[in-house]
C-alpha positions as CSV (number, residue, x, y, z in Angstrom):
1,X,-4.3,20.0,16.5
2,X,-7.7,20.7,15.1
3,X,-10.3,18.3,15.5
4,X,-13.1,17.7,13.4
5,X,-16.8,16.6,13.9
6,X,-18.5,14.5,11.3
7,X,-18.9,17.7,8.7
8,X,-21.1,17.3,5.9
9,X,-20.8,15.3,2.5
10,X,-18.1,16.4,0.1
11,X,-19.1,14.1,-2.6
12,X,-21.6,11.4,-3.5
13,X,-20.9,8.6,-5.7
14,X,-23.2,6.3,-7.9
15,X,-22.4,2.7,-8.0
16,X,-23.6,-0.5,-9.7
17,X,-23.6,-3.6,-7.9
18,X,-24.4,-7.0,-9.8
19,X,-23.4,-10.1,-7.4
20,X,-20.6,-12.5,-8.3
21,X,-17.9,-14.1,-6.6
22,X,-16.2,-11.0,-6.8
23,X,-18.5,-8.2,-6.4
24,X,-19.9,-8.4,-10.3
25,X,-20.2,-10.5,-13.0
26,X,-18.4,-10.3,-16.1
27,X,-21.4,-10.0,-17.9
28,X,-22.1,-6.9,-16.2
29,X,-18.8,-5.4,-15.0
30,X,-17.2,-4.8,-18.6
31,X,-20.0,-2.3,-19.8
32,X,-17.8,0.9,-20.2
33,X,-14.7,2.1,-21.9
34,X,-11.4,2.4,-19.8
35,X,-11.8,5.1,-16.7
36,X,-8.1,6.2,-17.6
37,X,-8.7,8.8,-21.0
38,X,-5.3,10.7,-20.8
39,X,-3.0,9.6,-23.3
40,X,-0.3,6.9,-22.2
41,X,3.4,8.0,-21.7
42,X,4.4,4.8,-23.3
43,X,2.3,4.7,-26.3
44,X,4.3,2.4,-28.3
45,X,5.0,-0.3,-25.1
46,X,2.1,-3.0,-25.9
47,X,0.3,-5.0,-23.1
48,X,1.6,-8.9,-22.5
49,X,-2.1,-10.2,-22.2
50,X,-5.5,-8.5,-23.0
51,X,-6.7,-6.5,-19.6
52,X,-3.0,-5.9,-18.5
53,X,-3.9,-2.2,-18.4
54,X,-7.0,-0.1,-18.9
55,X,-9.6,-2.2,-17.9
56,X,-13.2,-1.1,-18.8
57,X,-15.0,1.2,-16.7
58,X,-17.5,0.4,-14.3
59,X,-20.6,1.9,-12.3
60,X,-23.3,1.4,-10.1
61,X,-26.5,2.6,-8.3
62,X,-25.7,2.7,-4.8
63,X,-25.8,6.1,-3.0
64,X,-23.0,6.9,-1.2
65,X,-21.3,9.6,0.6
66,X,-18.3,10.8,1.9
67,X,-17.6,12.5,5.2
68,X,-15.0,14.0,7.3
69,X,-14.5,12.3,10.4
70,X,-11.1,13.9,11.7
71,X,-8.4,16.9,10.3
72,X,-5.3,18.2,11.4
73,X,-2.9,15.0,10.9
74,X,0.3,16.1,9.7
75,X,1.2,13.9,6.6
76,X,-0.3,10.8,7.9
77,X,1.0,7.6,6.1
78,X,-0.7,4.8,7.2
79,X,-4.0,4.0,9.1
80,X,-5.3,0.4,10.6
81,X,-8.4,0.0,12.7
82,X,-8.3,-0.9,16.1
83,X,-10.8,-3.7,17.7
84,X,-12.3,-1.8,20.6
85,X,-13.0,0.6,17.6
86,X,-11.3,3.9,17.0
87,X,-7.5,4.1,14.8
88,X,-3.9,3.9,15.0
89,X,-2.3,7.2,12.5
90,X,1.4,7.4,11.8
91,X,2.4,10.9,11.0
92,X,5.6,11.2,8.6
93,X,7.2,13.5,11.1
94,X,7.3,11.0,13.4
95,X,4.1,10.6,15.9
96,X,1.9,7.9,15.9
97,X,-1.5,8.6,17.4
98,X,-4.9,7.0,18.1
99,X,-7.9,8.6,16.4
100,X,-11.4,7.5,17.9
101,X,-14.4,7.0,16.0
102,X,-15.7,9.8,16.5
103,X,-12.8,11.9,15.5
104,X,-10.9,12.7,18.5
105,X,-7.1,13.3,17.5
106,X,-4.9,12.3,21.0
107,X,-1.4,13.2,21.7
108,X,1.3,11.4,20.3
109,X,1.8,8.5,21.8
110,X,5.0,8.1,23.2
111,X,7.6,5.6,23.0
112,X,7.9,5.5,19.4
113,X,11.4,5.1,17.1
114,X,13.4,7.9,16.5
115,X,13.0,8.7,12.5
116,X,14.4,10.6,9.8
117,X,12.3,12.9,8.6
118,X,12.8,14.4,4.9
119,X,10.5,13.6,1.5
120,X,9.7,10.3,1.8
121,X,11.2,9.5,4.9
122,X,9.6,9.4,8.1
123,X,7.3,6.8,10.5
124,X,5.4,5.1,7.4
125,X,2.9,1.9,8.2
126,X,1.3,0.6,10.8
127,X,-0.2,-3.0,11.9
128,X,-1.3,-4.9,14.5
129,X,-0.3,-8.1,15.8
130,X,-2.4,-11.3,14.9
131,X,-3.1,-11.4,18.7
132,X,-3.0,-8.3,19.8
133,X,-6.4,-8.8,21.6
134,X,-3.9,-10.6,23.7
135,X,-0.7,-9.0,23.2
136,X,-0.9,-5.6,22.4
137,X,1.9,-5.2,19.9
138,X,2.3,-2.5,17.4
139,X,4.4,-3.0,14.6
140,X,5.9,0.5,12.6
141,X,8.2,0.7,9.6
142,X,9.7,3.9,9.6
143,X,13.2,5.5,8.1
144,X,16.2,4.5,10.5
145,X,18.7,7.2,11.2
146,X,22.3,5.2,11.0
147,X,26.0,6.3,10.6
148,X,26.7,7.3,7.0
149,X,22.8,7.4,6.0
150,X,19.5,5.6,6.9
151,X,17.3,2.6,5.6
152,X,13.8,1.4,6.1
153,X,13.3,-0.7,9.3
154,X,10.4,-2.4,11.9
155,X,9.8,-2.3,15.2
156,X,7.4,-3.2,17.4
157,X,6.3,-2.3,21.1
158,X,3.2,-2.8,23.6
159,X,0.2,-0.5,23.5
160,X,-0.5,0.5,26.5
161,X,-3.5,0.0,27.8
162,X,-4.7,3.7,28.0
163,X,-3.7,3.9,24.7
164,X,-0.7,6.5,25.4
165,X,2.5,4.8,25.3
166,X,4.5,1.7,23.5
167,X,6.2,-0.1,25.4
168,X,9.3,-2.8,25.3
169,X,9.8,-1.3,21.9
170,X,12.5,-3.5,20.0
171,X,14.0,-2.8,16.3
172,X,12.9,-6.2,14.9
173,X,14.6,-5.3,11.0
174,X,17.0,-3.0,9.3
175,X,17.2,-3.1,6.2
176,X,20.5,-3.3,4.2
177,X,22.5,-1.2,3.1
178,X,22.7,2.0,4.6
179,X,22.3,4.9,2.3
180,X,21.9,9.1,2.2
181,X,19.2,9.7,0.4
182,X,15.7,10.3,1.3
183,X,13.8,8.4,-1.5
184,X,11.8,4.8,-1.8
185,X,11.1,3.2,1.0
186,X,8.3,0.7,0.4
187,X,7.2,0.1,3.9
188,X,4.4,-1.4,3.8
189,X,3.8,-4.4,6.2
190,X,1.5,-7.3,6.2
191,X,0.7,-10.6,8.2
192,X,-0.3,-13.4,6.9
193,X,-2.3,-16.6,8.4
194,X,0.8,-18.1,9.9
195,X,1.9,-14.9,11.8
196,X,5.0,-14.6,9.4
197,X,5.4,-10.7,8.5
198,X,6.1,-9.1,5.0
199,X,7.6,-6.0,4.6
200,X,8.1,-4.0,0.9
201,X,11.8,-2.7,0.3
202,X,12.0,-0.2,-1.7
203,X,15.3,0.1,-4.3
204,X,16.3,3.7,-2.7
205,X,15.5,5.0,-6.4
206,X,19.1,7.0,-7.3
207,X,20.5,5.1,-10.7
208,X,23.2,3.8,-9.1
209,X,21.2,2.0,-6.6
210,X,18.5,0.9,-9.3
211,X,20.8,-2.9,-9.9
212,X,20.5,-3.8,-6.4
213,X,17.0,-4.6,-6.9
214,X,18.3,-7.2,-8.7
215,X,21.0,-8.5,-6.3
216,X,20.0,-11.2,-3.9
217,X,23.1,-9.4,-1.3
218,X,21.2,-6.6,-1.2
219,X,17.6,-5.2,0.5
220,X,17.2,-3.3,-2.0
221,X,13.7,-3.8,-4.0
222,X,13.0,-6.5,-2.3
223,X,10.2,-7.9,-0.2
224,X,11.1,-9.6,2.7
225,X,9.0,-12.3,5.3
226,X,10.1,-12.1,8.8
227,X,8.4,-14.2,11.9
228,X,6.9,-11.6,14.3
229,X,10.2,-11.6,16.2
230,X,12.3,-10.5,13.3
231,X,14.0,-14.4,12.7
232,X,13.9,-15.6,9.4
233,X,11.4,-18.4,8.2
234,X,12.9,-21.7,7.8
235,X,11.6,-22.1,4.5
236,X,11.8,-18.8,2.7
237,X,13.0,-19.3,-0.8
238,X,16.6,-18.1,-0.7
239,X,17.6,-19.7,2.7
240,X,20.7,-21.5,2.7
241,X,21.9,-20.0,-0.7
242,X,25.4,-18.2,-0.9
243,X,24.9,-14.6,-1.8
244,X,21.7,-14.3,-0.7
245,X,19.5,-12.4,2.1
246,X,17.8,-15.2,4.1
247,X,14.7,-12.5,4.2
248,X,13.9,-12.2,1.0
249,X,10.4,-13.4,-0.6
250,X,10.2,-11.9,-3.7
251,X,12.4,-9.2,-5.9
252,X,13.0,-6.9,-8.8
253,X,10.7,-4.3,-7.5
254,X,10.8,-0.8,-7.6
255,X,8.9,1.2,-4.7
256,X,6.0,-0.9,-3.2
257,X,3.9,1.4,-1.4
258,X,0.8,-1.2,-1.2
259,X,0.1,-4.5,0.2
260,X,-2.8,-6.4,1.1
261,X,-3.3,-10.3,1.8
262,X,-5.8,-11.9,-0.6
263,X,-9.1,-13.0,0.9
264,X,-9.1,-16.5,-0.9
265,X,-5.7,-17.3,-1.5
266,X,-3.8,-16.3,1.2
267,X,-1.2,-14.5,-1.2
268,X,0.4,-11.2,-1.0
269,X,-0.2,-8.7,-3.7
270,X,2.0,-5.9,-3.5
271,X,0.9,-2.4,-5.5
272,X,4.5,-0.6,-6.6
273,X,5.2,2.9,-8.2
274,X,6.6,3.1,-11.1
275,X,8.0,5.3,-13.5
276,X,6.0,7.7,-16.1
277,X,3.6,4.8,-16.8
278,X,4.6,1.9,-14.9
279,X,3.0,1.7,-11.6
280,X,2.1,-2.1,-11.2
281,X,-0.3,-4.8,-8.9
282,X,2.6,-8.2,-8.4
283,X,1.2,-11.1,-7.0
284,X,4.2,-11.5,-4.5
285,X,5.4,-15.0,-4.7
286,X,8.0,-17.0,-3.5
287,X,11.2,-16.4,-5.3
288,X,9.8,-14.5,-8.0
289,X,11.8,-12.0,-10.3
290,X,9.2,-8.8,-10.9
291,X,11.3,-6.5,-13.7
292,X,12.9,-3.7,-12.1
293,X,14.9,-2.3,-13.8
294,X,15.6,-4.5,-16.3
295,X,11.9,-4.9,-17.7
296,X,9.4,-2.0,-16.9
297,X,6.4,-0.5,-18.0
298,X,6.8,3.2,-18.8
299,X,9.6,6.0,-19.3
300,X,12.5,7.7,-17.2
301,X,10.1,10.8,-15.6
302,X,13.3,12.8,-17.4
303,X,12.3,10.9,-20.6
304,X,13.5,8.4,-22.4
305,X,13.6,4.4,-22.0
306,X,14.2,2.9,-18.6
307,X,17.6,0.9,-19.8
308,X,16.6,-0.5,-22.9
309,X,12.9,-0.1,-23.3
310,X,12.1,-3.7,-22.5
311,X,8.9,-5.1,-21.1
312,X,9.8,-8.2,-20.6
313,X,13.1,-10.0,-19.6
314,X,14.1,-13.6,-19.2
315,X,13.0,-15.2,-15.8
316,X,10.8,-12.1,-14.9
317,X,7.1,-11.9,-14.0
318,X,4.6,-9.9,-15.7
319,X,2.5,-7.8,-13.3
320,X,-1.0,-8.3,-13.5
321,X,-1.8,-4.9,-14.0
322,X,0.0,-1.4,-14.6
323,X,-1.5,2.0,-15.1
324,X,0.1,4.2,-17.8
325,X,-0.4,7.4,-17.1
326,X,0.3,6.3,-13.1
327,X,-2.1,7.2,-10.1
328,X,0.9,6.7,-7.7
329,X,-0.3,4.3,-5.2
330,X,-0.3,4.7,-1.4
331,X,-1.9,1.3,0.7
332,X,-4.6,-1.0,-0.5
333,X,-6.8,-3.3,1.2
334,X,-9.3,-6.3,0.2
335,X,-12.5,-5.1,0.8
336,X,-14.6,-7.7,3.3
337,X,-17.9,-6.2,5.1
338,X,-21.6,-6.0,4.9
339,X,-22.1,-2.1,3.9
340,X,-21.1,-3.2,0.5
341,X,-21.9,-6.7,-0.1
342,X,-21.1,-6.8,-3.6
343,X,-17.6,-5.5,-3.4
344,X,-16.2,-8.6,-1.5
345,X,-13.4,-9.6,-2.8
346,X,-12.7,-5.9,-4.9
347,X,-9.4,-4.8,-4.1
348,X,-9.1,-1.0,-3.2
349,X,-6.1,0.9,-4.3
350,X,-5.5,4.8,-2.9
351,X,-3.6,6.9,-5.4
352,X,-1.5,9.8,-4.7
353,X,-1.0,11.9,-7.8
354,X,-4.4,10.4,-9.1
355,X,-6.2,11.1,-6.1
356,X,-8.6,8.9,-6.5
357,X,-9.1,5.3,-4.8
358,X,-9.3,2.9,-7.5
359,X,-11.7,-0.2,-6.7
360,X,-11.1,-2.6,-9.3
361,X,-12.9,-5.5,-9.8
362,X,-11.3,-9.3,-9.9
363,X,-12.0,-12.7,-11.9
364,X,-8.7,-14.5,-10.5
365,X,-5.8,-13.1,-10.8
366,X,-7.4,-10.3,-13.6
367,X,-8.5,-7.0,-12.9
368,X,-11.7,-6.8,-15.1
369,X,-13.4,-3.6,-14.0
370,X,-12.1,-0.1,-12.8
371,X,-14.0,2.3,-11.1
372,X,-12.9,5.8,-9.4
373,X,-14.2,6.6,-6.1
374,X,-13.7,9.7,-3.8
375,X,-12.3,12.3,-6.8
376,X,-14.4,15.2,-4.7
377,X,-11.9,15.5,-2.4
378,X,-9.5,16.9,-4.5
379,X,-6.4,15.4,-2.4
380,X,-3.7,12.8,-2.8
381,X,-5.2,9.3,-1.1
382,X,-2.2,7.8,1.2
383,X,-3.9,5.1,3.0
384,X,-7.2,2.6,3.0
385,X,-8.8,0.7,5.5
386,X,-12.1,-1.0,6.4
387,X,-13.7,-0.5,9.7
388,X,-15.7,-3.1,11.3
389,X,-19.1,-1.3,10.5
390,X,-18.2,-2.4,6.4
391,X,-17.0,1.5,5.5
392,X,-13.9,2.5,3.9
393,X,-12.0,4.7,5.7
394,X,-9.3,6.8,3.7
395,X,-6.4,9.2,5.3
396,X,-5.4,12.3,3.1
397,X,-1.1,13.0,2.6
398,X,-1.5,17.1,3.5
399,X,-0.2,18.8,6.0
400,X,-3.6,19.4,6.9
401,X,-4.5,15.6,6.4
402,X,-8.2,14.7,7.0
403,X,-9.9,10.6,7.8
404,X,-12.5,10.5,6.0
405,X,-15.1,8.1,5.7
406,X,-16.9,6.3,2.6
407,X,-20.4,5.0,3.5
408,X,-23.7,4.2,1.9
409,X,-26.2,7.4,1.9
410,X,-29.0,5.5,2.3
């Protein structure tokens, strides 16, 4: 494993910053046309409200810079900060490992899940407990190997307290059913104020599994709330009701790769791939129907109409937002910290086949401003997190994957 020192800048950025609730005021966000220039897949598909998609462009004057802080992680997937400083990695293949702050890869730590390990499958996310200052726990989502196939599931386990080992580790969820492929997973996870746990299902993507997002019997496209222990909340929406998963939150989604609790609200917003020219931000609310695949943004990536064309569908939610062409998104994260006061609030999305990360700027539940940070690396963006020192901290999906770190230059 090659480890890196802090090695010099790759890019610097220039950023505008004009206080508001949310980082900027409308007055000064919407200054510039739409960041996104290419032509949309789905030219003749028409937003639901104006500022569904291509939101104007924004910019600042703040210096900043980017730096390497570790290399050498193989695929990692998803990244959260630890308290005594330092990171937790999840590598695809299957390790989980602490990075420290100044770059230091360690071993693997053991005691983690067997996996499946092909494409998209592997160990995905990463969190902490609530009280892990306390407790210790780890939570992973990560492809289950099972009789006839595999499916997206969570555990959890004990850090040690050297940092080299989980321990006690218990399979808290399994998703359901099984099936042989090696495609859409979702897997992100998330806590919110109560302790309860979310986790994003994805619909396994094959066309023959594509309906079950839209079964209540089924995991499938789906995003669940657990308690910490993996027992179901008494008052999720669907509890009690014949037919239905007592897990389920929310459904009719496609892959959510992103997730991130809202700073004010205490809602989930989940961040899904879509198609050619559908990837969408959801507000994730209880009992809500989100589309897939009977309303989507976009086109087959063969070509074509998703099922009929539609947009829209009886009963369904509108996302918020969708980006046509897609950046793919990997994790996202409210940003909250004193190195960049005036993006409290922004919500930062990574993107894959963009590589970018996308910070977009927020008036309720609107995106209003866009801005594209970090394209010197050149590299697909996986995961984002913010450290306690107020920087964004991004991992890199390479087989040579880099941390790097996003920090004012001055």
């Amino acid at each position: 494993m090659r480890l890196s020192a802090l090695t010099a800048a790759v890019s610097i950025f220039a950023l505008v910053a004009a206080c508001g609730g949310n980082g900027e005021t409308a007055s000064t966000m919407q200054t510039g046309e739409p960041v996104e220039t290419n032509a949309a897949n789905a030219p003749t598909q028409q937003p639901a409200f104006e500022g569904q998609t291509r939101a104007p462009g924004v910019q600042t004057t703040v210096s900043m810079t980017s730096e390497t802080v570790a290399e050498g992680l193989e695929s990692p997937w998803g990244l959260v900060p630890l308290p005594e400083g330092g990171f937790l990695v999840t590598e695809k293949p299957g390790r989980l490992r602490l990075v420290s702050a100044d770059g230091e890869i360690g071993e693997p730590i053991t005691g983690v899940p067997t996996v499946v390990s092909d494409r998209q499958a592997g160990l995905l996310d990463v969190e902490l407990s609530p009280d892990f200052a306390s407790d210790r726990l780890v939570y992973l989502s990560f492809s289950e190997p099972r009789r006839g196939g595999n499916g997206t599931a969570v555990a959890r386990g004990r850090l040690s307290e050297d940092g080299t080992r989980l321990e006690n580790v218990e399979t808290i969820f399994s998703a359901m059913p099984t099936y042989d492929n090696f495609m859409h997973y979702g897997s992100r996870i998330v806590f919110d104020r109560q302790g309860r746990l979310y986790v994003t299902l994805g619909e396994r993507s094959d066309i023959e599994t594509r309906p079950q997002a839209q079964d209540l019997g089924s995991h499938f496209g789906k995003i669940v709330r657990i308690n910490a222990d993996g027992s179901v909340p008494a008052d999720n929406p669907f509890v009690g009701q014949e037919g239905a998963l007592p897990e389920i939150w929310s459904w009719g989604h496609r892959n959510v790769q992103g997730a991130a609790l809202h700073p004010g609200t205490g809602e989930l917003w989940g961040i899904e791939h879509g198609a050619r020219g559908g990837d969408e931000i959801n507000i994730a609310r209880a009992g809500e129907n989100y589309g897939w695949p009977i309303a989507a943004y976009g086109i087959e990536y063969r070509g074509g109409a998703i099922g009929e064309g539609s947009t829209t569908a009886p009963d369904t939610v509108q996302p918020i937002y969708y980006w046509d062409p897609v950046i793919a998104p990997g994790g996202a994260v409210f940003y909250s910290g004193d190195m960049f006061p005036d993006w409290n609030g922004n919500l930062l999305v990574s993107g894959l086949a963009g590589q970018h990360l996308a910070r977009l700027v927020l008036e309720g539940e609107r995106v209003v401003g866009e801005e594209r940070l970090l394209t010197g690396l050149n590299a697909r963006i996986r995961d984002v997190a913010v450290g306690s020192d107020g920087a964004v901290y991004v991992v890199t999906d390479d087989q040579n994957g880099r941390l790097v770190r996003l920090r004012r230059a001055d």
